[in-house]
Steps between C-alpha positions, in 0.01 A plus 500: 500500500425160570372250232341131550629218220142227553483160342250250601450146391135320495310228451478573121416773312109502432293807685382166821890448571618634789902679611701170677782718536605880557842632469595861585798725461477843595827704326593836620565740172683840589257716313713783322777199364244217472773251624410248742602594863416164679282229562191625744315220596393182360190190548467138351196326595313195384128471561292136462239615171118313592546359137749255391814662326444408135755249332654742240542743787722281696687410166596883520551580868555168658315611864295200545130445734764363733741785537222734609279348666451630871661829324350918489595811418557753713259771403655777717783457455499493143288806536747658695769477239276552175305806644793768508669400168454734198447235272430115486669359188444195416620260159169473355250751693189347346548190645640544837285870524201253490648205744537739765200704448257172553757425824468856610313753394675818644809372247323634192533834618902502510690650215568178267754513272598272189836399485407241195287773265676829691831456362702500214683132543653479159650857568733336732562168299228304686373171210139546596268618820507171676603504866676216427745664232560800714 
């Protein structure tokens, strides 16, 4: 069974910004263990927004205008390694659900998965949700 780990970062976080970045991992799970068997493909892109990336963004990512301009995704690719996965998880589905559904519509009809909200993070001696903790 093959599933995709997706985190983008954007030009902010309103419903006008747009994904500036895309970074896939695609983990092979043995299905009757649930252990990871391997790494099974992966993508990093950056893509130049048409709106400026918003000051508190960069404070949080650090991918300036400069770093991206000329930059795009590659859609097929991407598509190639999202399509076949059984789910999409992602840290905070809401948000990054949403960024790739304005970037590409066909996304919103993957299995997304919460890793934030879908798991029991104090169960395991996490101090709170955030990415940054875990």
């Amino acid at each position: 069974m093959k599933i995709a780990l997706l985190d983008t970062e954007t030009t902010g976080a309103a419903r006008h910004d747009e994904v500036i970045e895309l970074a896939v991992a695609v983990i092979a799970i043995d299905p009757d263990s649930g252990r990871f068997t391997g790494l099974d493909g992966h993508y990093r892109g950056l893509r130049e927004p048409r709106i400026p990336i918003s000051a508190g963004a960069l404070a949080v990512h650090g991918i300036s205008m400069q770093s991206v301009r000329g930059h795009s995704l590659d859609e097929t690719a991407c598509r190639a390694l999202l399509e076949p996965c059984a789910a999409i998880v992602a840290h905070n589905i809401t948000f990054d659900r949403a960024m790739m559904g304005r970037l590409w519509s066909w996304t919103l009809q993957l299995p997304w998965r919460c890793s934030c909200w879908g798991f029991d993070w104090r169960s395991i001696g996490a101090p709170n949700r955030r990415l940054q903790s875990l």
